[in-house]
C-alpha positions in Angstrom: 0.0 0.0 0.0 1.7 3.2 -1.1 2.4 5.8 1.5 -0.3 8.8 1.7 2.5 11.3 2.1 4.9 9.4 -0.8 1.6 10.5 -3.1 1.3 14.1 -1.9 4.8 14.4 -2.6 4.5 13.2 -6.2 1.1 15.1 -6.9 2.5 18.3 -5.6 5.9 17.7 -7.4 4.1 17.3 -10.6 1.4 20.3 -10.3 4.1 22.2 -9.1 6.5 21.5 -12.6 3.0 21.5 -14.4 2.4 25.1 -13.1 6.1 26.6 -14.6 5.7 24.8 -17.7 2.3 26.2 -18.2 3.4 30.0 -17.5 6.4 29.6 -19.2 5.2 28.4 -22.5 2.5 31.1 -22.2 5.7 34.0 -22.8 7.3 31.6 -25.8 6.1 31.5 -29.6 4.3 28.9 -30.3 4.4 25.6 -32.8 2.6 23.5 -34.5 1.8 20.7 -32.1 -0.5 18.0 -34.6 2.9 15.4 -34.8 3.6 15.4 -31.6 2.3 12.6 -29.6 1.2 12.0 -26.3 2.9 9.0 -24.1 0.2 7.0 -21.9 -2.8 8.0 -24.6 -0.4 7.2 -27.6 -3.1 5.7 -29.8 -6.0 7.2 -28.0 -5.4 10.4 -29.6 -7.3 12.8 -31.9 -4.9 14.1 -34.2 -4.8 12.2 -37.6 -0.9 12.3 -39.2 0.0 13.1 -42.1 2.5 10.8 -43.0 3.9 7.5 -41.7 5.8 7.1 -38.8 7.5 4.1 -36.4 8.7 4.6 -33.0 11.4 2.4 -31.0 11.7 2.4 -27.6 11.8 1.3 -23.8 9.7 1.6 -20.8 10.9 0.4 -17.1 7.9 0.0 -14.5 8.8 -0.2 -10.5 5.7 -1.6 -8.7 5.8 -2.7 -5.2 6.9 -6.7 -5.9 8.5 -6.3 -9.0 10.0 -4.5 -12.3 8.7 -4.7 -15.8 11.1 -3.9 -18.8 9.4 -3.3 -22.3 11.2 -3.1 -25.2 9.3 -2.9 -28.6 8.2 -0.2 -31.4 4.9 0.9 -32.2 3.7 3.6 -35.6 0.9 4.6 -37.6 -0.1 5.1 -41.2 -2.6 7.7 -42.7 -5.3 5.8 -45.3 -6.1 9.8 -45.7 -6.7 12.4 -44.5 -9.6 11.2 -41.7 -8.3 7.2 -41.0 -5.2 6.2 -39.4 -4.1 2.7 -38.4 -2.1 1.8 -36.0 0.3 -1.3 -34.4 2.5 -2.1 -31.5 4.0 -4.7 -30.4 6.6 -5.4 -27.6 9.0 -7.5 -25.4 8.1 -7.8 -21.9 10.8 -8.9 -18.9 9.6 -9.1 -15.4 11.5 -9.3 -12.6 10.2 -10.2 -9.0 11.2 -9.4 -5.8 11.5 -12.9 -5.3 11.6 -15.8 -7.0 12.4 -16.2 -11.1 11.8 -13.9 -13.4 9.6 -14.1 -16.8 9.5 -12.6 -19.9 8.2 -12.8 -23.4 6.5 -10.6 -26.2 3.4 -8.8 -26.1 0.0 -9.5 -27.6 0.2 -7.2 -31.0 -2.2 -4.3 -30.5 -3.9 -3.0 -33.4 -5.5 0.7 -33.2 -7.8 2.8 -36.2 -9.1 6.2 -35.2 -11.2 8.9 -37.5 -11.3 12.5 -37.6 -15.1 13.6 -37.2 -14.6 17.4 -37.1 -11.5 19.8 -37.6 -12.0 23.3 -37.8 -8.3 24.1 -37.1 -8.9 24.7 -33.2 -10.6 21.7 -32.3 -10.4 18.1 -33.2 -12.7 15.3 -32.5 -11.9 11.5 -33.4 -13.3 7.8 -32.4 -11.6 4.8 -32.3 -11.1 1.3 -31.2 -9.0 -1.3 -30.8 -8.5 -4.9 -30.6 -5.2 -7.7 -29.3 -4.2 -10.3 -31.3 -3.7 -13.2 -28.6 0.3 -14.2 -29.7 1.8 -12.8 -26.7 3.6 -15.4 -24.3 1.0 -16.6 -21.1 4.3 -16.4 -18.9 4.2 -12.5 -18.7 0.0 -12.1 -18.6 -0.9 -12.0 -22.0 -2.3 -14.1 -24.7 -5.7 -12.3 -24.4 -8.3 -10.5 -27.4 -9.6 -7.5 -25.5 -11.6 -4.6 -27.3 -11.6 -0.9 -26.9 -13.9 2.2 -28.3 -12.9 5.3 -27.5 -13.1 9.1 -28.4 -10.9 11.9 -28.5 -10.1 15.7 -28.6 -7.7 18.1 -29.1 -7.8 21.5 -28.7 -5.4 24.5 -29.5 -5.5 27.6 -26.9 -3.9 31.4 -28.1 -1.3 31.1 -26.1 0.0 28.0 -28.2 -1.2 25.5 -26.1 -3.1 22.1 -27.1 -5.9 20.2 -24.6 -6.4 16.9 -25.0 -8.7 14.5 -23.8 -9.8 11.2 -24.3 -12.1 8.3 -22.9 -13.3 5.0 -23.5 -14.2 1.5 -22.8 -12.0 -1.4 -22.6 -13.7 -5.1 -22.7 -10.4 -7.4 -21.4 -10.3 -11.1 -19.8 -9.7 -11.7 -16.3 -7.7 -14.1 -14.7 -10.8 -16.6 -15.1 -11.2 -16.3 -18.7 -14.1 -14.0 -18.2 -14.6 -10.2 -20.0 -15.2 -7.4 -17.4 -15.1 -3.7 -18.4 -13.3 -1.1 -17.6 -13.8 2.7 -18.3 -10.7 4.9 -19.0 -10.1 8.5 -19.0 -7.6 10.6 -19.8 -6.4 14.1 -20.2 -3.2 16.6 -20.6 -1.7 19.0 -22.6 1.1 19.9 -24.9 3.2 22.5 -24.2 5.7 24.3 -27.2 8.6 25.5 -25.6 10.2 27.0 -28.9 9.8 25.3 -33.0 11.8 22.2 -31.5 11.0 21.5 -27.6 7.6 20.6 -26.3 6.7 19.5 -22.8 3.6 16.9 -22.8 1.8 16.6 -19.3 -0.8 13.5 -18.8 -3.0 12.2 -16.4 -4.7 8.8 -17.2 -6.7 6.8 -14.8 -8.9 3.4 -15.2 -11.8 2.1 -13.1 -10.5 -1.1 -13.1 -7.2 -2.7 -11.0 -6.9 0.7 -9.5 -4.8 2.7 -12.1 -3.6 6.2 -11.5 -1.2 7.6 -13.1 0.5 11.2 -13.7 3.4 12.2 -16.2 5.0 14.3 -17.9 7.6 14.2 -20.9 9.7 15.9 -23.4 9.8 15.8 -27.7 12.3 17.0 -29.3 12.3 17.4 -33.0 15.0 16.6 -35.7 15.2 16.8 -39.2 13.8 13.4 -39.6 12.5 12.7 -36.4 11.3 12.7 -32.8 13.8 12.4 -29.4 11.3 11.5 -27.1 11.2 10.7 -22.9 8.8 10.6 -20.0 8.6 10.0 -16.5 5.3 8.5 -14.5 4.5 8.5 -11.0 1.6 6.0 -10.2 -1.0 7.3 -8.2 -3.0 4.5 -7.0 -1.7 1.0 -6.1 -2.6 -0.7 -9.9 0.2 1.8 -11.6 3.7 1.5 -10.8 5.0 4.0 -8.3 7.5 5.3 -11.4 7.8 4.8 -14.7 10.4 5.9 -17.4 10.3 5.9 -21.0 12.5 6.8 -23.8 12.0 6.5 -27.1 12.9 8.0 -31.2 10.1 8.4 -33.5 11.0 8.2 -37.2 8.8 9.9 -40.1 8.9 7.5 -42.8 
């Protein structure tokens, strides 16, 4: 059971580091923020890219028992200018406090969102999703769950994008049976000049007690995105802190 003062900490940390970021990028000019991408609402997004793209990276999880390492890429490719598809798949290594570790890949995620509306300011998209069961049973997958979701994003004067998103996941239990879980999530980018952009996130799930708060960094190149987060769980079902790095490649 996590600590309440540990999670004041963290919250306060956070809104704290949320609060500069937000009066800072108020005084800077402002960029085009439609390719960059958020970090836990990846493929629950609104925006609908332009061109192809395929990101590589890796995630570390700390929970209370154990670690989970997750290396894999994910990416996305317009049909037009209103349907994107998505994929992701990954390799998964836990390691428990005690006794042996397990690891093996991921069930492959597959993702398809449409643009609704776009009048420049404000865009709305629905989506869903589906798991193909190939991952390995050893690290908790193997499973065909379902998601629908929807999804905004909107852009502020001062430069800044909104976002928001919410759906429902159908996934297995550990007895083979489907319950539901409703997910919601919100944040906002932040352009800190043509290149840097802060991304801040909050995500939580009704089910397994997920909370979680985080914020990140995107850094553009010529041909691409340096990308890297950090997540502090919230609730006992997230992992008390989570990193992420990443590069995202425009094909």
């Amino acid at each position: 059971m996590k600590k309440g003062f540990g999670i004041l900490v963290r919250t306060s940390t956070i809104m704290v580091s949320l609060f500069f970021i937000f009066f800072a990028s108020s005084l800077l000019v402002a960029q085009n923020t439609d390719d960059i991408h958020l970090f836990q609402s990846y493929f629950f997004d609104a925006t609908i890219s332009q061109r192809p793209y395929f990101e590589g990276g890796l995630s570390y999880s700390d929970f209370d028992m154990a670690s989970v390492l997750a290396i894999g890429g994910q990416g996305g490719f317009p049909i037009n200018k209103k349907l994107e598809v998505q994929a992701a798949l990954s390799y998964i290594n836990i390691s428990p406090e005690q006794g042996d570790g397990q690891s093996g890949i991921s069930d492959l995620s597959l993702y398809g969102r449409y643009n609704l509306s776009n009048n420049g300011k404000t865009i709305f998209s629905a989506g869903g999703m589906i798991t193909l069961p190939v991952g390995s049973e050893d690290v908790g997958k193997g499973n065909t769950n379902f998601e629908g979701f929807g999804a905004v994003r909107h852009k502020l004067q001062s430069g800044l994008t909104l976002t928001g998103t919410a759906g429902l996941l159908f996934f297995k239990n550990w007895e083979d049976d489907y319950d539901t879980s409703f997910n919601i999530g919100f944040g906002g980018i932040y352009p800190v000049n043509k290149l840097l952009a802060v991304v801040g996130e909050f995500n939580m799930q009704t089910e397994g007690d997920y909370m979680m708060v985080s914020a990140g960094v995107d850094y553009k190149l010529s041909k691409g995105h340096v990308r890297g987060a950090l997540g502090l769980g919230l609730d006992d079902g997230a992992p008390d802190i989570q990193i992420y790095g990443s590069y995202l490649v425009n094909l």
